[in-house]
N, C-alpha and C positions, 0 to 999 in steps of 0.2 A: 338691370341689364336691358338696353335696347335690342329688341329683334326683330326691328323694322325692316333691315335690310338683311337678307340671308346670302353669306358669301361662300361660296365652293373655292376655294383657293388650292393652286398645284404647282408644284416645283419638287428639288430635290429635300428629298428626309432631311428633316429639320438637325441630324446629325452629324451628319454629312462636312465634310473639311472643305469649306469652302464659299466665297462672297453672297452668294443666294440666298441661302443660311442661313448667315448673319445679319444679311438683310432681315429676311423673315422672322427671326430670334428676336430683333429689335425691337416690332412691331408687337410681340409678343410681350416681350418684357416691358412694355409702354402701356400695353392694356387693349392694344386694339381690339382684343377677343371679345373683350366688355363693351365697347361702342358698338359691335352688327354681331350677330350668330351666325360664327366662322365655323367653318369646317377644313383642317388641312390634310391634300391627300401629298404624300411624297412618292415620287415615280423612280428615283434611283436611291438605290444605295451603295457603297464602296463594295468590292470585291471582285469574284469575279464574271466573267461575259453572262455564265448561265444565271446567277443571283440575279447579278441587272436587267437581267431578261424578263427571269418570274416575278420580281418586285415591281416593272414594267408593266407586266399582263395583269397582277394583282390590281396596283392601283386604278389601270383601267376599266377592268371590271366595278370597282366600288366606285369609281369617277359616273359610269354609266347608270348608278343603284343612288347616286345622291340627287344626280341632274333636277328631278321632278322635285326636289326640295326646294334648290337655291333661286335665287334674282336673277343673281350676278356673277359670274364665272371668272376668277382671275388665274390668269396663268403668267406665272415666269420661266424666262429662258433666257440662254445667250446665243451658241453658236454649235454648227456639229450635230452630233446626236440628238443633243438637247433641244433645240428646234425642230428635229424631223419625228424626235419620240413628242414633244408637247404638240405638234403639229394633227397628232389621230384626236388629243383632243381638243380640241380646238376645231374640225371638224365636226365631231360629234356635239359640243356646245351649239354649232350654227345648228344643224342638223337640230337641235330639238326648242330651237328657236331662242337660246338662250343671252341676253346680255354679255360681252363680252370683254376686259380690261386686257389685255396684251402687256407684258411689261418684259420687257426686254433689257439686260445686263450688261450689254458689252461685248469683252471679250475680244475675239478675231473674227465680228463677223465680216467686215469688209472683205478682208481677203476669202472669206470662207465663200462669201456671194460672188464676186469677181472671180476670181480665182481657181477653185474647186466644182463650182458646178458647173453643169453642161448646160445650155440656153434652153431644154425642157425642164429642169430643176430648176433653175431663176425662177421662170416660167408660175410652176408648185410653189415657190417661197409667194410671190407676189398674192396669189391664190388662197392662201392660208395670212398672210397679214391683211390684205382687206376682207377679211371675215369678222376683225375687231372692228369694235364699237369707238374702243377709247386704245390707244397705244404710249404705254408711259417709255422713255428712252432715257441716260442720264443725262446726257449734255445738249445743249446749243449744237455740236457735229454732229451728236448722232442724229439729232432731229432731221438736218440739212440731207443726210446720207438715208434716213428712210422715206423721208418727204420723195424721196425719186423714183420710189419703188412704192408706194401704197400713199395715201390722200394724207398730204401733210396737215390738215386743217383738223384730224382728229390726232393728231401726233400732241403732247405733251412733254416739256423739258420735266423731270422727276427725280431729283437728285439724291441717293443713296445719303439715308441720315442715322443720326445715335441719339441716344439720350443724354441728356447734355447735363438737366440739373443736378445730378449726385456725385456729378466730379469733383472731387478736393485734391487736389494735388500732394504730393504727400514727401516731404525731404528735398534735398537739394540735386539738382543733375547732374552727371558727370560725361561732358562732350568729349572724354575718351570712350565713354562709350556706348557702341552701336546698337541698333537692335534692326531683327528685319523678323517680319511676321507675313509667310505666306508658303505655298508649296515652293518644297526645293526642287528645282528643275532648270533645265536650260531654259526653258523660254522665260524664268524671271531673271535673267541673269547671273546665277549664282557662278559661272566661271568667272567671269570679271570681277565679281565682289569676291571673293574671294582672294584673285590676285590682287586685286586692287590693298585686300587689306595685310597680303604680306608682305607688299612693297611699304605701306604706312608704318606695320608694326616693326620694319628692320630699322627706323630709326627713330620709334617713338612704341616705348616697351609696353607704356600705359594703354596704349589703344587694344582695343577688345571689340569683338563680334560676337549678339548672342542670336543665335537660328531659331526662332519660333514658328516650328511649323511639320510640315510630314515628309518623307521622301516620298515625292513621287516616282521621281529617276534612281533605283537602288545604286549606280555607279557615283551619287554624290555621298553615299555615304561613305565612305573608304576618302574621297575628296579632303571630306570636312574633316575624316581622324585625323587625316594627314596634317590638319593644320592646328592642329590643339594645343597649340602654346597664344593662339589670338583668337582660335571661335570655341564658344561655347554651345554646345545643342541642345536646347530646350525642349525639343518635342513641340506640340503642338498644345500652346496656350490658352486658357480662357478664363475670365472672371478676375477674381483678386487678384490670383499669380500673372495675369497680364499686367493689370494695373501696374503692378510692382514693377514689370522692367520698364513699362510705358514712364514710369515715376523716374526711375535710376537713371536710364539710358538718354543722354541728351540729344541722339539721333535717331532717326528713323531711316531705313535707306530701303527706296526699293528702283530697284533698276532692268526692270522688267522689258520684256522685247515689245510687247501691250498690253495693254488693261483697258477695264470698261473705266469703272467709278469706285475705286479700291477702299472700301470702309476702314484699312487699315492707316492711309491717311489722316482719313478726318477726327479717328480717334488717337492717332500721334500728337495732331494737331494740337486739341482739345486737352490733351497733359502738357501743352505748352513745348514739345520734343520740336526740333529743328526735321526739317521732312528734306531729306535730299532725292530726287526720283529723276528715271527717265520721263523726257517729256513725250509723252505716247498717252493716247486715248482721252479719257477723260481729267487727267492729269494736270496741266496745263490750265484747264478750266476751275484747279483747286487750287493751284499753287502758282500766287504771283510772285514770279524767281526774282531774287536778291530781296524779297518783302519777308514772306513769310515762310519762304522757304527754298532751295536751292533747286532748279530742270537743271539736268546733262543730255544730254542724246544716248541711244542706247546703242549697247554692244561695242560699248566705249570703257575700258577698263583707267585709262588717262582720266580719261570724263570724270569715273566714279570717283578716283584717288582725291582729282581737283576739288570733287565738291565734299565730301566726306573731310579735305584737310581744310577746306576754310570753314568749316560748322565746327571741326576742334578748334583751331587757332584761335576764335575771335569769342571769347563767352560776352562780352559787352554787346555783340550784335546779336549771338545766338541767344540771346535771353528774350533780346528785342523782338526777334522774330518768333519768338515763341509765345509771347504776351498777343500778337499780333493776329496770329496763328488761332490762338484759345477763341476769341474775340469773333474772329471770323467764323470757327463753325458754332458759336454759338448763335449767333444770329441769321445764320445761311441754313445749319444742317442739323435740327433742330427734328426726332423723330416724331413731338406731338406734334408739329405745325404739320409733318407732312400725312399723318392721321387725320387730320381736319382736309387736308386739300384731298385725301381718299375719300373720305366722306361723303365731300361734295360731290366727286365725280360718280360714284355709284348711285347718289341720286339722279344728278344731269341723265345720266344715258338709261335709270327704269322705265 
């Protein structure tokens, strides 16, 4: 084990339903633990206000009990709370002089920046991002969009990645049917997908939706009983029993209002599944539409049907885009390459 480099790393409990996570999960199951002597503190957990609170103050405290150990201080966030709760520490890291990685997820924060705060809040965000050393972001836009708020020249493109080598694909796909793996709620569109898919299954019986994922919004669950002659609800997936629909289901759909850099992509991608997606966030920047995979525009229910019926109709194309699809994140979204290029940058900035 190298313990050259000592990493204090923070984000939400490795438990947690949710992109960050999974992020984090990955790097874990790739071995990053073994390249530096990591420590992870998680600052939220699900439930409710007062839990998030104490699990909040808790990690703070042990955040403040590790400092005098580590290098290099990394913190993930997206938007919201998540920024203003990683934001105390992130001052306290400057405060004790500490190295600092920023990495940043996505999410809404444009609109959260624009939109939501007051011009003394902007003000605070700008404040707490040039306090980082290094700023990792996913895409090419988000780079452009924090470049304007904090020193683009320490800004890095860092694109959410999986482990690619232990994929076998397993059986033949079936492009009746669907899958979609994320919180169920309106802002990923789950009212359109839904009608979208009982307009498809009133004249094609074979088509099926399976929900992998949580209720965020309790009012979609009474939604989705409503509709159980075409969706199936999985609850909240991971490991084999993923693979398995990853394997079955010859689509992927996610039709979300935005997204940062949806991990649930790249590993569609990677079982060769046909990815039908709003073109929102970082999206676009993974899926070259009619290549490898089908953009609609969001909050478009037509949109969703349109693209979901030419990923059934055509298996000769959808095979093609799915060999295509594998091809690309093995070569682009590869989680040891991006362990190596963490590496590096914890050295660059000691």
């Amino acid at each position: 084990m190298s313990t050259e480099i000592k990493v204090l790393m923070v984000g939400p409990d490795r438990g947690v339903h949710g992109g960050i996570s999974a992020v984090v999960n990955e790097l874990y199951a790739a071995g990053f633990d073994r390249k530096v002597s990591l420590k992870y503190i998680g600052t939220m957990k699900e439930g409710s206000k007062l839990r998030k609170l104490l699990v909040a103050a808790f990690a703070y405290c042990r955040f403040v009990k590790e400092l005098s150990w580590c290098d290099v201080v990394h913190i993930h966030f997206s938007s919201d709370s998540s920024f203003m709760r990683k934001s105390f520490f992130i001052k306290r890291a400057r405060k004790n002089g500490k190295k600092i990685v920023l990495h940043q997820h996505g999410g809404d924060f444009k609109t959260y920046y624009n939109e939501q705060l007051s011009a003394s809040k902007r003000d605070y965000v700008r404040k707490i991002l040039d306090m980082g050393d290094v700023m990792l972001v996913l895409t090419k836009g988000w780079k452009d969009f924090f470049g304007q708020i904090t020193d683009p020249d320490k800004i890095e493109v860092f694109p959410n990645s999986i482990r690619v080598a232990d994929c076998h694909v397993q059986g033949e796909k079936d492009y009746n049917k669907v899958l979609f793996l994320g919180r169920i709620c309106r802002d990923k569109g789950i009212d359109e997908l839904l009608e979208a898919m009982k307009q498809i299954y009133s004249v094609n019986k074979d088509a099926h939706l399976y929900l992998g994922g949580i209720y965020e919004d309790s009012e979609y669950k009474e939604k989705v009983e409503n509709c159980s002659d075409f969706v199936t609800y999985l609850g909240w997936i991971n490991g084999e029993e993923k693979n398995k629909y990853l394997d079955e289901c010859g689509v992927l759909v996610l039709p979300s209002y935005y997204e940062g850099f949806p991990v649930s992509i790249i590993e569609a991608l990677l079982h060769g599944c046909v990815v039908a997606a709003s073109a929102v966030g970082g999206i676009p920047e993974i899926i070259d539409d009619g290549i490898d995979g089908i953009l609609f525009k969001p909050k478009d229910e037509k949109a969703v049907k349109n693209a979901l019926e030419m990923a059934m109709s055509d298996k000769e194309k959808a095979l093609s885009m799915g060999k295509i699809g594998q091809k690309k994140v093995i070569e682009k979204y590869s989680v040891e390459t991006n362990i190596k290029r963490l590496l590096e940058i914890y050295k660059k900035i000691q």
